[in-house]
VMD Tcl script that draws the C-alpha trace (Angstrom):
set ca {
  {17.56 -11.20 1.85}
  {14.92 -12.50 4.35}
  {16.14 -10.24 7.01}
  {15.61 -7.52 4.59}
  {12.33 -8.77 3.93}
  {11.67 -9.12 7.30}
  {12.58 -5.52 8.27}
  {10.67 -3.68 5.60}
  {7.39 -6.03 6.08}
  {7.64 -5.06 9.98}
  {7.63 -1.45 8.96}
  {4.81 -1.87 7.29}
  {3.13 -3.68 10.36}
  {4.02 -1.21 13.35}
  {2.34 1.28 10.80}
  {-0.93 0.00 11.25}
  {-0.89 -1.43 14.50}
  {0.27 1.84 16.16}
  {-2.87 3.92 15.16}
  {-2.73 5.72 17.89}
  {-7.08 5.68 18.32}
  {-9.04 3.89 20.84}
  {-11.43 1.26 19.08}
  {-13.72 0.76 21.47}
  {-14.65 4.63 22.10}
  {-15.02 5.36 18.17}
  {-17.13 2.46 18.46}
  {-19.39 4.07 21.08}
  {-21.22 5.73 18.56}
  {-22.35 2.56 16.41}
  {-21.29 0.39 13.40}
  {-21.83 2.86 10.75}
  {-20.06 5.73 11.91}
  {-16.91 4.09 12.89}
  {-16.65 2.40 9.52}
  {-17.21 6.16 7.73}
  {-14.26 7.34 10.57}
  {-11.60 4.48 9.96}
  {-12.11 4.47 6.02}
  {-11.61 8.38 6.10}
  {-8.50 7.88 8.79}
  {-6.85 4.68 7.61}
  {-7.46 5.88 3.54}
  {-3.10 6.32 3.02}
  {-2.28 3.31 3.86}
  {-4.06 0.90 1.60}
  {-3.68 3.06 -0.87}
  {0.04 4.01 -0.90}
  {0.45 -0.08 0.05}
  {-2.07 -1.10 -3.71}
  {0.33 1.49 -5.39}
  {3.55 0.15 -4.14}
  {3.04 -3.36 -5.06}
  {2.71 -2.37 -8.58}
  {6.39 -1.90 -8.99}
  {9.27 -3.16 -9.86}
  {7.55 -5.78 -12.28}
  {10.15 -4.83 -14.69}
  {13.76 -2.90 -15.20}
  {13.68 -4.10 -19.00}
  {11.50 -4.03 -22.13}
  {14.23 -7.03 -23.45}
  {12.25 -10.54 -22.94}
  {14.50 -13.37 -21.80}
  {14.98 -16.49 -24.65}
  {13.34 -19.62 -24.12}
  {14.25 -20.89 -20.12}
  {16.14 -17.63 -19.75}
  {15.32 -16.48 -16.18}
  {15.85 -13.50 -13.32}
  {15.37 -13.54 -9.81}
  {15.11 -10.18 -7.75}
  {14.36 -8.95 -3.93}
  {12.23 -5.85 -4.92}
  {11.17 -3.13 -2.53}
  {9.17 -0.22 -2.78}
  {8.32 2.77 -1.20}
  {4.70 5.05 -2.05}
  {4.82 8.91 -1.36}
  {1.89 9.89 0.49}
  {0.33 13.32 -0.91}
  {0.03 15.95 1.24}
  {-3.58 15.81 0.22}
  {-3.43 13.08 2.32}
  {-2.27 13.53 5.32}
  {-5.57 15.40 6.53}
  {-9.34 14.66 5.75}
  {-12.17 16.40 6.30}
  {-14.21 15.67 9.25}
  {-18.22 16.30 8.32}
  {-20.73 16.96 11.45}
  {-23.70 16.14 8.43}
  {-22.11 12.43 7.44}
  {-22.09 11.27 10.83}
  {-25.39 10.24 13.53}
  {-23.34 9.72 16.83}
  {-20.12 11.05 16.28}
  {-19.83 15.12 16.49}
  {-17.89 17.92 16.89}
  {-17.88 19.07 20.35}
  {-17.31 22.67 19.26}
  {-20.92 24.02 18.20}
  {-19.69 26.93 16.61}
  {-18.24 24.65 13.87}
  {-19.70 22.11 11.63}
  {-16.15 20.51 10.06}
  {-12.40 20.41 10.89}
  {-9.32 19.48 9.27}
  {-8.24 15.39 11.02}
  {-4.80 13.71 10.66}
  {-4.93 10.17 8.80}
  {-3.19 7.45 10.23}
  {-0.21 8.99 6.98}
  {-0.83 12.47 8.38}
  {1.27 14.54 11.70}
  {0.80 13.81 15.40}
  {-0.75 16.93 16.24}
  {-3.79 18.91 14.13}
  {-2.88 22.31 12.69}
  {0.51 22.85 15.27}
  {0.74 22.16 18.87}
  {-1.11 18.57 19.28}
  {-3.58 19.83 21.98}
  {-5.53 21.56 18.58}
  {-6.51 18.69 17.31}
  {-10.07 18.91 17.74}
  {-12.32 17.53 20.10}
  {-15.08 14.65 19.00}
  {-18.17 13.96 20.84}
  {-18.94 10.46 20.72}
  {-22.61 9.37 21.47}
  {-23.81 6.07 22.59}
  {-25.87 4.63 19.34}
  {-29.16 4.39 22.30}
  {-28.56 8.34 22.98}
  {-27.36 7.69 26.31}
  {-24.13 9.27 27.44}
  {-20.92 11.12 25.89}
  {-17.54 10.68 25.66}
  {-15.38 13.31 24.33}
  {-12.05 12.83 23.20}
  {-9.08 14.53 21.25}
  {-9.15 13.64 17.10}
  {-6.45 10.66 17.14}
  {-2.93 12.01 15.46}
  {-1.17 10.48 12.90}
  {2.17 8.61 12.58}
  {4.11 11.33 12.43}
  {6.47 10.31 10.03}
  {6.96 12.91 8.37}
  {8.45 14.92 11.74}
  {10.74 11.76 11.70}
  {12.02 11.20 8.64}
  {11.01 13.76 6.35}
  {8.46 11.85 4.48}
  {5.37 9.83 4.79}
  {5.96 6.63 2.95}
  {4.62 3.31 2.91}
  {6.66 0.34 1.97}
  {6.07 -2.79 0.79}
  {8.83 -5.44 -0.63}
  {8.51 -9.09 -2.64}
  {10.55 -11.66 -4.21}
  {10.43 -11.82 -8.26}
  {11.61 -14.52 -10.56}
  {11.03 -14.57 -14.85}
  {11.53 -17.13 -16.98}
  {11.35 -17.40 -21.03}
  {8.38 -19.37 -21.33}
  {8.33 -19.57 -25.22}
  {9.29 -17.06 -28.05}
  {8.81 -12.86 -27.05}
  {6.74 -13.98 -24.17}
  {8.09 -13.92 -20.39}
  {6.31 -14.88 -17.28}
  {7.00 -13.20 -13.76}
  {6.01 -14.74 -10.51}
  {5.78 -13.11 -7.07}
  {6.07 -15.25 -4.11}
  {6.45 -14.49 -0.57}
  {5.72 -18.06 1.92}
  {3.35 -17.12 4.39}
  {5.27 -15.62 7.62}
  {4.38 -16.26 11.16}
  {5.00 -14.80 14.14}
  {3.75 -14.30 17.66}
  {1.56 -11.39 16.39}
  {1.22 -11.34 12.81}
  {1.07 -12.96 9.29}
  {2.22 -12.40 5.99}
  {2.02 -13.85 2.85}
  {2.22 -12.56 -1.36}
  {1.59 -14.18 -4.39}
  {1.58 -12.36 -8.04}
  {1.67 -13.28 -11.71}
  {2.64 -11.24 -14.75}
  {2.67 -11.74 -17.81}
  {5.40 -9.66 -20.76}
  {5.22 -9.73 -24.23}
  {7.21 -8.36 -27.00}
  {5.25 -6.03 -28.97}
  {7.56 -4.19 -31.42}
  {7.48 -7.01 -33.76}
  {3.85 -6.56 -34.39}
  {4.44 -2.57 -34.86}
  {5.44 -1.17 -38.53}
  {8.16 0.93 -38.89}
  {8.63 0.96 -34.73}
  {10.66 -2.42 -35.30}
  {13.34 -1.03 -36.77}
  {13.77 1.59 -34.19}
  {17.17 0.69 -32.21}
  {15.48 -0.08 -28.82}
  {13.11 -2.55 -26.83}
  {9.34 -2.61 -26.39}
  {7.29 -4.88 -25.05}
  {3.14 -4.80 -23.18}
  {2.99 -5.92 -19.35}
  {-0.43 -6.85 -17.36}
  {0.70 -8.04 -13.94}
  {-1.50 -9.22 -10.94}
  {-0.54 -9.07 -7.23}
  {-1.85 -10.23 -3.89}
  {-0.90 -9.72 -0.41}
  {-2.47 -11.17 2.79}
  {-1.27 -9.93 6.04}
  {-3.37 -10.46 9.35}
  {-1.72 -8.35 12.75}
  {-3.06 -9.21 16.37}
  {-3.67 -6.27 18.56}
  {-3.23 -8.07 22.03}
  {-2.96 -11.12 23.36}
  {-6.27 -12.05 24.62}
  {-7.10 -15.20 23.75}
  {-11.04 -14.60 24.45}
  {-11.47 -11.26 22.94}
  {-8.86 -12.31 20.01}
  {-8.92 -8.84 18.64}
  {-6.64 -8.31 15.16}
  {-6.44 -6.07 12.01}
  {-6.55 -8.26 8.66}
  {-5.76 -7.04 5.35}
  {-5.85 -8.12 1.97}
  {-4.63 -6.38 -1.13}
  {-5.11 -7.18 -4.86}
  {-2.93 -4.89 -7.33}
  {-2.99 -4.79 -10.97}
  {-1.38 -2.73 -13.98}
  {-0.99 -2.89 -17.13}
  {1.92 -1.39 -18.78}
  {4.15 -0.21 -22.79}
  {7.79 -0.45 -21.71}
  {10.51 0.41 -23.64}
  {14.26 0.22 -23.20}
  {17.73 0.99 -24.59}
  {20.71 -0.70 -23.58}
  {24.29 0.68 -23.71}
  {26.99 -1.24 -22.00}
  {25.79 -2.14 -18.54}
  {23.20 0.50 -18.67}
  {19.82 -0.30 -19.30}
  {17.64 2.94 -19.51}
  {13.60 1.93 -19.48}
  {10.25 3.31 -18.69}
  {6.88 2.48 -18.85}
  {3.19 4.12 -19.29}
  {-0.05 2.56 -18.46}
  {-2.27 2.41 -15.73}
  {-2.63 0.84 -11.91}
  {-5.23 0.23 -9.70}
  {-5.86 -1.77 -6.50}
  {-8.62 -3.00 -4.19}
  {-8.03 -3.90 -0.76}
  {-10.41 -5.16 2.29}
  {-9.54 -4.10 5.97}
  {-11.30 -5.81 8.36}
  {-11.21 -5.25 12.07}
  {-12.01 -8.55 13.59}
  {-12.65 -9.88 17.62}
  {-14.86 -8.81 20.30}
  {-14.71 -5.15 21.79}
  {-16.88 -3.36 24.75}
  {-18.25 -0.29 24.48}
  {-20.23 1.07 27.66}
  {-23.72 -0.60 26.69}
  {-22.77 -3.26 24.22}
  {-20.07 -5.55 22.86}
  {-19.43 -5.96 19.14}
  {-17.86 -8.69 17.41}
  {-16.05 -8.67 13.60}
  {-17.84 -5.43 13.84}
  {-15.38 -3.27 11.13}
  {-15.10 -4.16 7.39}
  {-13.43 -1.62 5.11}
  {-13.16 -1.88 1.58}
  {-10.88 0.75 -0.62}
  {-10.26 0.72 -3.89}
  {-8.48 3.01 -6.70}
  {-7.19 3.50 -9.67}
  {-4.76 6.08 -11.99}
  {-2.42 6.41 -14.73}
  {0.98 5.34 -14.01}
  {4.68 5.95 -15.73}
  {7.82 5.35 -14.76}
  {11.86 6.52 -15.62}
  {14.15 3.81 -14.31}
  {17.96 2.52 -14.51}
  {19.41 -1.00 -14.68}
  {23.32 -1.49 -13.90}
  {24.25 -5.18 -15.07}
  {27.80 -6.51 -14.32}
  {27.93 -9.78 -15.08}
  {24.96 -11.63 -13.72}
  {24.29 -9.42 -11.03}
  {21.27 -6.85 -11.53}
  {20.72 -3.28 -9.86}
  {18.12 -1.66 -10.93}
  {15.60 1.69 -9.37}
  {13.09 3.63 -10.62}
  {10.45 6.27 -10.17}
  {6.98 6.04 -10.78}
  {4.75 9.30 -11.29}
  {0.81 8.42 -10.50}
  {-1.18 8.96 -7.21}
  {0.83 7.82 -4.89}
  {4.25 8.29 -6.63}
  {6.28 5.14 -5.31}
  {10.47 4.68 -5.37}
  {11.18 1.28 -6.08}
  {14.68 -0.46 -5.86}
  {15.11 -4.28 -6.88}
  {19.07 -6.49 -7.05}
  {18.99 -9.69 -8.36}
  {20.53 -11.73 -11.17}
  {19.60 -12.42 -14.21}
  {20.64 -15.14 -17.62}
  {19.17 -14.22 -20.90}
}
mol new
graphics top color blue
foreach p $ca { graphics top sphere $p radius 0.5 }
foreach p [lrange $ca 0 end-1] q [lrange $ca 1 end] { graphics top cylinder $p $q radius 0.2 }
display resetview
């Protein structure tokens, strides 16, 4: 299970650290336009990654009796719209960064989700001006490309993956915790935490209780720190740190035949997340420190269609959640009711 964890939480990682954009230059043309640049190019991934974590909280509306308990490796993966995969670079929003063509005054720009090239071959991506923030100088470089995934694999996804255990605190109540130990390596960190909290609800509901299936109200909580180092000089110290808070709330209902457990859910999800470039980095006239500090946030309706297979005490479960990012979102485990 770790390596698994391991191996989606590094796909995660190369996806941010392999922007393929030079810091320093977009920071040639000051603070303020390179925060308005990196929150329009790096917009996907915090978003698809806030949308992911709110799955897989649950693959039944049935709450366990009292000291009942599950545990689950979940993983998810968030569909990037093709909205997304472009935004729409503004001459007008920006002081020092331009367009170098004057006969236009915006252009279609890959985010970080979108291709490598622009609009085909990936010398039309289009050229930006950057200007020193003292008016001194130019530097004119290609729009940076995306990831590319999509040429890959055939889709632009973000993943994201946890561990999950539930346990029958007291009578039609459940409580699920999310807890991933904080990882370390030679370049990076990673750690989760999450609570939720599931409650039976059809007892409270008139002539719903006597219908032959589950139901039962979720509000869940997640967090996720992650911190990524972008070289290995110790004086400049330059990384990418990220941290993500999710939350949903969700009506889930269920109907079990045999091993099959079919359930879905309605409700909503939302996240907030900070992205904060941190380190010293040169630019021709000046050098900026901790200069970058993003903050995204988001929120839509959310429902899911989903399938548990139980055989014995082992659980395999997957479902599908329609809402911004539409995320896939696999989980195996076991579980005693």
């Amino acid at each position: 299970m770790n390596k698994l964890l391991n191996f989606i939480i590094c796909i995660f990682i190369v996806q941010v650290s392999s922007a393929q954009i030079d810091l320093s230059t977009v920071l040639e043309g000051g603070v303020d336009d390179a925060e308005l640049f990196l929150e329009n190019y790096l917009e996907p991934m915090p978003a698809g990654f806030g949308y992911g974590l709110n799955g897989g909280w649950y693959n039944t509306a049935k709450i366990h009796k009292r000291f009942g308990f599950d545990i689950s490796v979940i993983s998810s993966v968030s569909f990037v719209p093709t909205s997304k995969e472009y935004f729409t670079f503004n001459n007008a929003e920006y002081t020092n960064i331009k367009l170098t063509d004057p006969s236009i005054s915006t252009a279609k720009i890959p985010t970080l989700l979108g291709p490598l090239s622009g609009a085909g071959a990936e010398n039309n991506r289009p050229l930006l001006k950057f200007t020193h923030s003292d008016g001194n100088d130019d530097i004119s470089i290609s729009a940076p490309p995306g990831l590319g995934l999509k040429e890959d694999i055939g889709y632009n996804v973000i993943p994201s993956a946890t561990i999950q255990g539930g346990i029958g605190l007291f009578k039609h109540t459940d409580l699920k915790i999310r807890y991933i130990p904080e990882i370390n390596t030679n370049d990076s960190e990673f750690s989760a935490f999450g609570l939720g909290i599931m409650h039976d609800i059809k007892r409270w509901l008139p002539f719903i209780n006597k219908l032959p299936l589950d139901m039962s109200a979720l509000i869940a909580w997640n967090n996720v720190k992650s911190k990524v180092s972008l070289n290995s000089d110790e004086e400049r110290k330059q990384a990418v740190q990220f941290d993500t808070n999710s939350l949903t709330f969700q009506l889930v209902a269920s109907k079990k035949l045999s091993i099959f457990t079919f359930y879905g859910g309605v409700g909503a999800s939302s996240f907030i997340s900070n992205v904060s470039l941190l380190g010293k980095y040169e630019t021709d006239n000046k050098v900026y420190t901790d200069p970058i500090d993003l903050n995204f946030k988001s929120e839509t309706l959310r429902s899911n269609l989903g399938l548990r297979i139980k055989l014995l005490l082992l659980t395999i479960s997957a479902d599908y959640a329609f809402q911004e990012y539409s995320t896939f979102t696999a989980g195996i485990g076991f579980s005693i009711r």
